[in-house]
Structures are given as C-alpha cells and as structure tokens.
C-alpha positions in Angstrom: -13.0 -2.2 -1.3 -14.3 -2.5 -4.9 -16.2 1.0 -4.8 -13.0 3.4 -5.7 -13.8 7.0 -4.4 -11.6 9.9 -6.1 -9.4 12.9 -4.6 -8.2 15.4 -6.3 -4.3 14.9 -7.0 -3.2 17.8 -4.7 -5.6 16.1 -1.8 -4.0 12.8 -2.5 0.1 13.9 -2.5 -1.0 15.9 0.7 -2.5 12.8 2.3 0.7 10.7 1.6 2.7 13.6 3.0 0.5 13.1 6.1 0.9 9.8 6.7 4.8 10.3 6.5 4.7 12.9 9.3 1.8 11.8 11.5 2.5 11.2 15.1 -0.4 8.9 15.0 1.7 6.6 12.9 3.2 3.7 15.9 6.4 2.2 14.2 7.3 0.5 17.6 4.1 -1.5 17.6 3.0 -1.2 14.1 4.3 -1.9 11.2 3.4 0.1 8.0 3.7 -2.3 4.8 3.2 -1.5 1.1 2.1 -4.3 -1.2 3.0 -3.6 -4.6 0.7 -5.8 -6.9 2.9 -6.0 -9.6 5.1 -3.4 -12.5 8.4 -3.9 -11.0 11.2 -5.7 -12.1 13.2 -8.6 -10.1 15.7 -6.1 -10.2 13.7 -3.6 -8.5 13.2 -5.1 -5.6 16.6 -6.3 -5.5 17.8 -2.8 -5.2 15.3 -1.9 -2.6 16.7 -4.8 -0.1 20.1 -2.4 0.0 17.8 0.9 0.8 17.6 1.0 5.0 14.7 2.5 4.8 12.8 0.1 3.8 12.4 -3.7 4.4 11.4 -6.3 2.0 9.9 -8.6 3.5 8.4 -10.8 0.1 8.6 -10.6 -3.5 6.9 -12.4 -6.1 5.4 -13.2 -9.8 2.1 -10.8 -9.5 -0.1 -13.1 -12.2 -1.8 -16.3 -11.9 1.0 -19.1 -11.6 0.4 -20.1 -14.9 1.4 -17.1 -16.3 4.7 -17.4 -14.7 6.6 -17.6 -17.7 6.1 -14.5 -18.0 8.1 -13.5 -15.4 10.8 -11.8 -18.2 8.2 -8.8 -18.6 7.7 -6.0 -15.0 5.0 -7.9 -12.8 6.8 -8.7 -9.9 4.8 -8.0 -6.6 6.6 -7.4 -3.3 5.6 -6.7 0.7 7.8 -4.3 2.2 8.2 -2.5 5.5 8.4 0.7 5.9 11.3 1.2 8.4 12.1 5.5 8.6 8.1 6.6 8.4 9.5 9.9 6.1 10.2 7.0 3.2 6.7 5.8 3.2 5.6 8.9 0.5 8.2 8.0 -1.9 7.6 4.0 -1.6 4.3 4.4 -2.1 3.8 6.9 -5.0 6.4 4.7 -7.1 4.8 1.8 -6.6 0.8 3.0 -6.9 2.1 4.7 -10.3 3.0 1.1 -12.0 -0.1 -1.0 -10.5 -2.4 -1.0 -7.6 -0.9 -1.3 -4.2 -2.1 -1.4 -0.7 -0.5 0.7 2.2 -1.1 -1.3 5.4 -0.9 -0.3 8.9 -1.0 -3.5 11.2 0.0 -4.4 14.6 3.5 -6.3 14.4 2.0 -9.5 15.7 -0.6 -9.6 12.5 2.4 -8.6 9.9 3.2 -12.8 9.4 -0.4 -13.4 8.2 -0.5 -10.4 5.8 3.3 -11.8 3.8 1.5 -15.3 3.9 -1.6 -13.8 2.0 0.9 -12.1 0.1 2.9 -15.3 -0.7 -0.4 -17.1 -1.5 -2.6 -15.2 -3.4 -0.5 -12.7 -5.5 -3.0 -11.7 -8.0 -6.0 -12.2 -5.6 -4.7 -10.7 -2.7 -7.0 -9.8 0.5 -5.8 -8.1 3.5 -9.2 -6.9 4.8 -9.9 -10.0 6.3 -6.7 -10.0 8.8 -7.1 -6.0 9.3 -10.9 -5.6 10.1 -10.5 -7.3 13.3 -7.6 -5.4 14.6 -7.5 -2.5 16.8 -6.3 0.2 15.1 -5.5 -0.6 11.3 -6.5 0.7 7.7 -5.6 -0.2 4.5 -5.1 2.3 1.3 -5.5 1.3 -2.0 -4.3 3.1 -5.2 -3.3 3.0 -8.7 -2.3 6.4 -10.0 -1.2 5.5 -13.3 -4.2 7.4 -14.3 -6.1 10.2 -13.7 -9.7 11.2 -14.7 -11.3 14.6 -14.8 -14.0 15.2 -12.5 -16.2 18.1 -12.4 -12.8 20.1 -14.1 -10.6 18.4 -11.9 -7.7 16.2 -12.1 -8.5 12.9 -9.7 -7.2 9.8 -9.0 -9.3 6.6 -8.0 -8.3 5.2 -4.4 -10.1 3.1 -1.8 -9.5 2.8 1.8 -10.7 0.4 4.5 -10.5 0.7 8.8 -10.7 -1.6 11.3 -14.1 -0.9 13.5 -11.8 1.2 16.2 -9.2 3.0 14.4 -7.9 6.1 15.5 -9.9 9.4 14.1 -6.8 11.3 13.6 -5.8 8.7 10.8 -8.9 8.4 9.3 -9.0 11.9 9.0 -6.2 11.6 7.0 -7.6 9.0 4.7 -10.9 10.4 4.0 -9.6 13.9 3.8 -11.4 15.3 6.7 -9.5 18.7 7.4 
C-alpha cells in the first residue's frame, strides 16, 4: 500500500457516504475499525469512549517509544469500532484530516490480532498481513490533510487493499467503480 492513487474530493466524501449506508457492510460478523495513526489528544479519545457509537478498543503514543516524551504534543493513535455503521463517515473524515488512518473491515474473530498490531507497532503499523487472508476484508488508507491539484482538479491521496475474495459491491465502492 505504498503506491497512493488519488480521487477527486467529491468522489472520496461520496465513497465514505457509501460505506456508511452499504448493505454490504456485515456489523454482526464484521467489525469495521478505524486506526487513527496519530493527531489526537489523550483527551480525544477520552471523549470518544462516552460516544455509543463508537468503541475504542486501544489508544496509544503514535511515535517511536523513544519519543514518548513527547506525549504532551497531539500524536496519540487509537483503534476503534465502529458500532452504528451511519458514524463511520464522521470517524473517519476527523481522523484522516489530522494523520493517516486506516478503515478496516475484518471478521470479528481477526479483530484481536489487528488491536495487538496496533498495540505493538504504533508508528509501523501493518494490517495487510492479518487482512489478505480473510474472506471478505479491505483496508482504506487516507490522510486528507492535503489536497493536490490534478489535471485542474482538487484530489486527495488514498490507498486501498482487498483480501483475494472480497465482495464486488465493496470494492466498487473503493475503487470508485459506478
């Protein structure tokens, strides 16, 4: 995922809309996570714990551990489930504008191995290599912080990965196949 493709803005707010409304989304089996890699505050994830939408499931220091005393400036990375699918847009859009985060869609019985990647390799962090082998997963990756212009139009950089049989009607989504 170190190839960043770009959509235009418009494309990317309607894919996240998309995602928050799809049928294909599976909240029973599945659990939809966002990693945040870092920009928040303790305090930020503090307030999300009281917000039923959404679970947080780990927070963090973001950087290398040495640069833990740091921890008085925003880099705090967190893992949290999304519980009410309509929240996802919101959680994800906040977080992607403050550093590069990951939307995950996993089954439930693969969730413990992503919060220990999570909890082990904050600023390295690889989920690929727990969600290419499952049946039906993906994971988006975006930092919107930025935007370039691209043949006149606004775009943002984003990256997505699928596991070998994923459902077409959520890559669809992804890739922006209408």
């Amino acid at each position: 995922m170190n190839n960043y493709k770009t959509i235009e803005i418009n494309d990317y707010e309607q894919m996240l809309r998309e995602i928050s409304i799809s049928n294909e989304i599976n909240l029973d089996d599945y659990d939809l996570l966002i990693y945040g890699g870092g920009g928040q505050d303790k305090k930020y994830y503090s307030e999300l714990r009281t917000n039923r939408k959404y679970e947080v499931l780990w927070t963090g220091w973001a950087g290398p551990k040495w640069t833990k005393f740091l921890s008085f400036i925003p880099g705090q990375a967190g893992l949290v489930r999304i519980l009410e699918q309509s929240a996802f847009n919101e959680l994800y859009t906040k977080l992607a504008a403050y550093s590069v985060s990951d939307a995950i869609y996993i089954r439930k019985e693969l969730t413990d191995k992503i919060i220990k990647q999570a909890k082990n390799n904050t600023w390295k962090v690889n989920f690929e290599s727990i969600t290419q082998t499952d049946l039906n997963s993906f994971i988006l990756t975006s930092e919107i912080d930025q935007s370039l212009i691209e043949n006149g139009k606004e775009m943002y950089l984003y990256d997505y990965s699928f596991s070998s049989k994923i459902n077409q009607a959520l890559k669809d989504i992804i890739v922006r196949k209408k």
